[in-house]
C-alpha positions in Angstrom: 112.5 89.1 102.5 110.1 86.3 103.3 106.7 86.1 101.4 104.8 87.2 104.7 106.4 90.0 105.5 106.6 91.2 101.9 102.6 91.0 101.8 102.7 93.0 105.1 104.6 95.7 103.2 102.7 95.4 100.5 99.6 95.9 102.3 101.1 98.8 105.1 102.4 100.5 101.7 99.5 100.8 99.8 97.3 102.0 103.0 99.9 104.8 103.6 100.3 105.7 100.2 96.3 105.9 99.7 96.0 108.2 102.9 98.9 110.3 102.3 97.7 111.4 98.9 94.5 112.4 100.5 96.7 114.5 102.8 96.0 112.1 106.2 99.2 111.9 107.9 99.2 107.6 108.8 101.9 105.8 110.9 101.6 102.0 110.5 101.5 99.4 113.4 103.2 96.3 113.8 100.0 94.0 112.4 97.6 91.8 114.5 96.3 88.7 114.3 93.6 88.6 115.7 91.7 85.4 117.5 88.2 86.0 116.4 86.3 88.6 114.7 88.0 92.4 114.9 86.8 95.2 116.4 87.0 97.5 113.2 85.7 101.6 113.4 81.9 102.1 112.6 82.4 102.7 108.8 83.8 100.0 106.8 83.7 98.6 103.2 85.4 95.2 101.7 86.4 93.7 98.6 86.8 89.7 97.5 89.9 89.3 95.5 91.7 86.4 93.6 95.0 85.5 91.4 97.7 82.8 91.3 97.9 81.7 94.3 95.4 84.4 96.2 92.0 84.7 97.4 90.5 86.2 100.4 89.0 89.5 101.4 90.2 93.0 101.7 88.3 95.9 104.3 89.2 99.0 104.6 87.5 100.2 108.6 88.1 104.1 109.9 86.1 106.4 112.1 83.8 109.3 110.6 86.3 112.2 111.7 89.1 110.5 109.2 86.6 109.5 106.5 85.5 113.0 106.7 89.1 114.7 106.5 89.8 112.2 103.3 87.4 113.7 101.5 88.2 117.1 102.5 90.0 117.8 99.1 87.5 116.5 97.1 85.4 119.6 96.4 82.6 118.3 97.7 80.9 116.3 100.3 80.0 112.9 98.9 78.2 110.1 100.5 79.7 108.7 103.0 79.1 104.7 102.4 80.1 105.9 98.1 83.0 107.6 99.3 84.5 104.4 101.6 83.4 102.5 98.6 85.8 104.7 96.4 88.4 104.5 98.9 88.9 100.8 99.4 88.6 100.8 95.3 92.1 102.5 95.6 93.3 101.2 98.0 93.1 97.8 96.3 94.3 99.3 92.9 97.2 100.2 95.0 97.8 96.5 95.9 97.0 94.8 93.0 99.9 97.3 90.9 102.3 96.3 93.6 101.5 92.6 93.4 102.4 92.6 89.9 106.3 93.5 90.8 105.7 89.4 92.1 104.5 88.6 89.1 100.8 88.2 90.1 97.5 89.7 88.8 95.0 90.5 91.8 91.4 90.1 90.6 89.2 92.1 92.9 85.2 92.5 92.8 83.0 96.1 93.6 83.3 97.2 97.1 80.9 96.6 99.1 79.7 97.7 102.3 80.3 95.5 105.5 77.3 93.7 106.7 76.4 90.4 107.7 77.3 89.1 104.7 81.1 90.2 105.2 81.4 88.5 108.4 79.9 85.2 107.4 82.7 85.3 104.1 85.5 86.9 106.5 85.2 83.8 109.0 85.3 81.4 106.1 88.5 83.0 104.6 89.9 83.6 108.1 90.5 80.4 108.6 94.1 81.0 106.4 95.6 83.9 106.7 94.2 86.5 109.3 95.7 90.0 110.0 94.7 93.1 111.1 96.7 96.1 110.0 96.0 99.6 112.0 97.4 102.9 110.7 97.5 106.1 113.9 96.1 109.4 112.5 95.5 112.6 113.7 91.3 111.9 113.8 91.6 108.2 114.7 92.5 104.6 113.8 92.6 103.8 110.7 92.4 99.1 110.5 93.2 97.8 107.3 91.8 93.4 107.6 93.7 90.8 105.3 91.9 87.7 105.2 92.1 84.7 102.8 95.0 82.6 101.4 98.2 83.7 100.2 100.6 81.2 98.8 103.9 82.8 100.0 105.9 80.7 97.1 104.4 82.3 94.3 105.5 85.8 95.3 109.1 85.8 93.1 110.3 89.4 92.5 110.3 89.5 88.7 111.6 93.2 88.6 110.1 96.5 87.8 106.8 96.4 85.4 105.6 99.4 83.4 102.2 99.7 84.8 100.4 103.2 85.2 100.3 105.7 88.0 97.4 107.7 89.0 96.6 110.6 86.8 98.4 109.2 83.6 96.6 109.9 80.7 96.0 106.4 78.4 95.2 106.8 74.7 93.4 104.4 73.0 
């Protein structure tokens, strides 16, 4: 598998995985890359990440309805800007844990909503590697943007690693 195309499943992966434990049904489509700046749903947050061979930004875009259905299970309503927050949090845990099956450590900062500031950092790291990933759902769209550097060399399967799952408990 070449390293492009295992970053895309990386990346498709994690975004399904995310949404189907929130009980969203998601169908990935094939990725775009797109020639300028996105069109991405009204709600969207971001993260800046880095390791061996990585940097670039991660955003995590979707339309109220879906937003609202994630956090259906929640027990309560939270805010809506906190809970996208939380969300592309995961989603980024999700993708730094599989990352390390290529022997890499993702480094990723607080989410962030997007705002000007976003688009000014996403044109700079645009100028590598650009993708768009969208997801189908039931309430909408679901676009999952990729944007930075990725050298493709340094992703060497080094075999399975014991890392945690969600709701282990750690003892210290």
């Amino acid at each position: 598998m070449s390293g492009r195309s295992i970053v895309d499943t990386i990346i498709q992966g994690a975004a399904v995985d995310l949404l189907h434990s929130l009980e969203i049904a998601a169908a990935p489509l094939p990725p775009l890359l797109p020639s300028g700046p996105p069109q991405i749903p009204e709600l969207a947050a971001y993260v800046q990440f880095d390791g061996l061979g990585c940097q670039g930004l991660l955003c995590l875009a979707m339309p109220r309805p879906v937003l609202e259905a994630t956090a259906a299970g929640t027990g309560g309503a939270p805010h809506t800007e906190d809970w996208l927050r939380e969300l592309t949090n995961q989603l980024m845990g999700r993708i730094k844990k599989r990352f390390l099956h290529f022997s890499v450590t993702l480094r990723a900062t607080l989410p962030a909503p997007v705002n000007d500031q976003f688009w000014a950092r996403y044109a700079e790291a645009s100028q590598g590697l650009n993708k768009a990933y969208p997801f189908r759902t039931l309430r909408g769209s679901v676009i999952v943007l990729l944007a930075g550097k990725i050298d493709h060399s340094k992703l060497v399967y080094c075999g399975d690693v014991s890392t945690r799952d969600e709701g282990d408990i750690i003892l210290f």
